[in-house]
N, C-alpha and C positions, 0 to 999 in steps of 0.2 A: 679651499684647498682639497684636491680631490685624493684619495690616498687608494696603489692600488689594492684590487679585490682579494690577492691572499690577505694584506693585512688587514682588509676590512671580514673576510672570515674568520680570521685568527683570535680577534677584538670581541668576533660573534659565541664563537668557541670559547673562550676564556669566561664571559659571562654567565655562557650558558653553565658551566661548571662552577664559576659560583653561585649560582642560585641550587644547583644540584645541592652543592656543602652547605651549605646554609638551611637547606628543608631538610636534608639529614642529619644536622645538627638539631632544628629543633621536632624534629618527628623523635627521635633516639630522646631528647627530654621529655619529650611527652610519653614514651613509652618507660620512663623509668620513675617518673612522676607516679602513675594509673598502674602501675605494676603491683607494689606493694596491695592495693585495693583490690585489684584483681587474683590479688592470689589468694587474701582471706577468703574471699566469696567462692572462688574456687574447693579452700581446703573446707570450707563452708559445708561440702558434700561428702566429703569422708568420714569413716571414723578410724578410729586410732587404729585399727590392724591395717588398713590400707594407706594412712598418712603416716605411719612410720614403718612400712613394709620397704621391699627391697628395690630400688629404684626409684625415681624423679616422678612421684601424680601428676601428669598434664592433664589430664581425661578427666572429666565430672563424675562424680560419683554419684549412687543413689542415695543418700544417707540422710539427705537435707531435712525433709520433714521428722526423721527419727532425732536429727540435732537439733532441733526445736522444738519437740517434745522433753527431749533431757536437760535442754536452756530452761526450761517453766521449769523441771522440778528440780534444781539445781540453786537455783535466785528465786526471786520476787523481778523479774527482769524489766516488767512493765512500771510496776513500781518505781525501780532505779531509776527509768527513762523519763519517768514523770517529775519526779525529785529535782535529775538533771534539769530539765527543762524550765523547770517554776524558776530555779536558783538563778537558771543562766536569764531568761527573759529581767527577772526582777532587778536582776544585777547589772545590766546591760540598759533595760529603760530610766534604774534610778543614775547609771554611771554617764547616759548621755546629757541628762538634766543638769545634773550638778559639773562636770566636767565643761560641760559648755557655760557655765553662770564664770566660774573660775577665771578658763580661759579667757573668756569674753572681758571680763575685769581688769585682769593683767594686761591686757593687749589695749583697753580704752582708757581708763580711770588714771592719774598718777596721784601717787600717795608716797610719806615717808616710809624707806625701809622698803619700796617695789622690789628694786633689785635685791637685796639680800636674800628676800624670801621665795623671790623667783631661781636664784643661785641655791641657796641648800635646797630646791624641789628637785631641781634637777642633779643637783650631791646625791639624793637620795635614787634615785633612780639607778648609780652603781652599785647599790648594797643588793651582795645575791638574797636570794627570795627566804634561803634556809638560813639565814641568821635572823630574820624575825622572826621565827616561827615558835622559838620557844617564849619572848614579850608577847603574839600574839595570843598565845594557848593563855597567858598568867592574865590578860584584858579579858577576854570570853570568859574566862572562870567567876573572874571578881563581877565581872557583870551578870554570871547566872545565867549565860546564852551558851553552852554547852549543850550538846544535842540538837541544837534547833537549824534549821537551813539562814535564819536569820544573821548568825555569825559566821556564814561561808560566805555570803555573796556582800553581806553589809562593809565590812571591813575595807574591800576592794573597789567598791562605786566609787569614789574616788579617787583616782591614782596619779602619782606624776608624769605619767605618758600620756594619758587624756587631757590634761591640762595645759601640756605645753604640745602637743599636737592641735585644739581647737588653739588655742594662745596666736599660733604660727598662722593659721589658717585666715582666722580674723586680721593677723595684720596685714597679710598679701592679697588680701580679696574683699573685705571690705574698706570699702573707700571712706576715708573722711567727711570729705561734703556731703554723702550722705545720713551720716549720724547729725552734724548741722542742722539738716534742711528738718530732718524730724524733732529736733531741738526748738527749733523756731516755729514747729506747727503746734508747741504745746508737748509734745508725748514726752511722759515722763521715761525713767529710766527704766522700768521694767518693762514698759510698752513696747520702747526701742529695741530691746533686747529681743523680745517673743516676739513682735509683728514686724519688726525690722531686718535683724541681724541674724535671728535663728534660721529663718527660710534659706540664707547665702550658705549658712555652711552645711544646706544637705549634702555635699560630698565629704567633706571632714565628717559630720556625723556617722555618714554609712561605711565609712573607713573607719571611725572609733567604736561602730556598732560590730564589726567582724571582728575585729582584733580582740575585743571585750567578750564578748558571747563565747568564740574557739577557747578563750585563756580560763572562763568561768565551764566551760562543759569538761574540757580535760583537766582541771584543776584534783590534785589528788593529795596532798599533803595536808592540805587546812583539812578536809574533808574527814581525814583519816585519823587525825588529833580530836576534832571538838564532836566528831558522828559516832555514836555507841550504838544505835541499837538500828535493828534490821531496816525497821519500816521507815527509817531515816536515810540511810545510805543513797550517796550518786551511785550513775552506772560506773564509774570506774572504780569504786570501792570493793560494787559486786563482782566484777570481771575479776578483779586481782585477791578478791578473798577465796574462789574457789580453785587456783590453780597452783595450791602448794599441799591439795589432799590426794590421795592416792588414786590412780589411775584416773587421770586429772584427763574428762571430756576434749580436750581439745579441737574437736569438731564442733559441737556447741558452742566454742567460747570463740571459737573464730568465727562462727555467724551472730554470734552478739556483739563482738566488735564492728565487724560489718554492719549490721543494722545503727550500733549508734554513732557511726562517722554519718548517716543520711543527714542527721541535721543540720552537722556542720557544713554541710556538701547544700541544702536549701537555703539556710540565711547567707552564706555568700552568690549563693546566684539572687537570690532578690534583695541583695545591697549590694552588687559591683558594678552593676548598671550604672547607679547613681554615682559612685566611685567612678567609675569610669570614664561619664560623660562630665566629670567635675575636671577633671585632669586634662581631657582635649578640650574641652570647649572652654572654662571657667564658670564661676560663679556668678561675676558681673561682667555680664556684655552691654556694651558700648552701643 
């Protein structure tokens, strides 16, 4: 059917304008996205007569190296960054281990009582995070793990969203006859697991590896209960203990926030690749 040329411009026109609304829809996300980011870095270079002078700072300021000089004498900032990091890695490699042994479990094994226990993990998953907080402080006490990063990060390697996030994973991506065929070669159950089943769910893992790492670096409640002493503190401990003294740096503390979202900002780029490529492609191809 041949239709004439106004309505075949018309049809050209109309396209063309939604693809216009549609890149200014997500250019306008992405500038409000990177915005927040871009302005600490920004206010990164002021200091306080010019960040709270009269008018809107567009313009970069000289200040940058003077705010990080007064960031060292202010915190132990390096310190903090370090704390964070050991907590989040340790908590994040011991949470993908066991998180995946669980899920894995629940998704292949049946046992009396599956469901039940699979039903209150997931009950427990609407309890908000501040009504454990004070059974979690009265467990770290009696255990004598007060102070230590070992009852920040410990408590959490396990959770009911890594559980029933690998759980799901393994049942929509790993195939049956494949646990079979390794059944019948001999390989016991642990084998299947590590040399089988762990390989499929690199995209589950590199999704429960972001999720786990961001929740364990900005984690600030646990931290702030069971951390007493300086040389112990996350960076977010440090950031929020120095901005209720008087003539509070606020150009230093918004280049120390800046500097510790980098983390966060490098373990999702080298796990969303594999996230990524889990989601278009799958885990087992055919």
């Amino acid at each position: 059917m041949n239709f004439p040329s106004d309505m075949r411009v018309g049809r050209g026109t109309l396209r063309l304008i939604s693809k216009a609304l549609l890149w200014s829809a997500l250019l306008a996300g992405v500038a409000i996205t990177i915005f927040p980011f871009l302005w600490s870095l920004l206010l990164a270079t002021h200091d306080r007569s010019t960040m709270f002078g009269s008018g809107l700072q567009l313009g970069i300021g000289t200040e940058l190296l003077n705010n990080y000089d007064r960031l060292l004498s202010i915190m132990n900032f390096w310190v903090g960054m370090f704390n964070s990091f050991s907590v989040a890695v340790l908590g994040t490699v011991t949470s993908l281990l066991f998180c995946s042994m669980c899920g894995y479990a629940l998704a292949v094994y049946k046992f009396r009582g599956q469901n039940v226990l699979f039903g209150m993990m997931i009950c427990s998953m609407m309890l908000p995070p501040i009504l454990t907080l004070i059974p979690y402080y009265m467990v770290i006490n009696a255990l004598g793990l007060t102070n230590t990063h070992l009852a920040v990060w410990l408590p959490f390697s396990i959770n009911p969203f890594g559980i029933f996030l690998i759980r799901q994973y393994v049942v929509a991506s790993v195939p049956k006859e494949l646990l079979e065929a390794a059944k019948l070669d001999g390989a016991s159950a642990f084998r299947t697991y590590w040399s089988v089943v762990l390989p499929l769910l690199k995209p589950g893992l590199a999704t429960l590896a972001i999720v786990q790492f961001v929740f364990l670096w900005n984690n600030f409640l646990q931290p702030l209960v069971v951390l007493t002493s300086t040389e112990k503190m996350v960076i977010t401990q440090m950031l929020r203990s120095v901005q209720g003294v008087p003539n509070t740096p606020w150009g230093a503390l918004m280049l120390g926030t800046f500097i510790s979202i980098l983390p966060l900002v490098l373990i999702y780029l080298a796990a969303s690749k594999q996230m990524i490529n889990g989601l278009t492609s799958g885990a087992v191809k055919s």
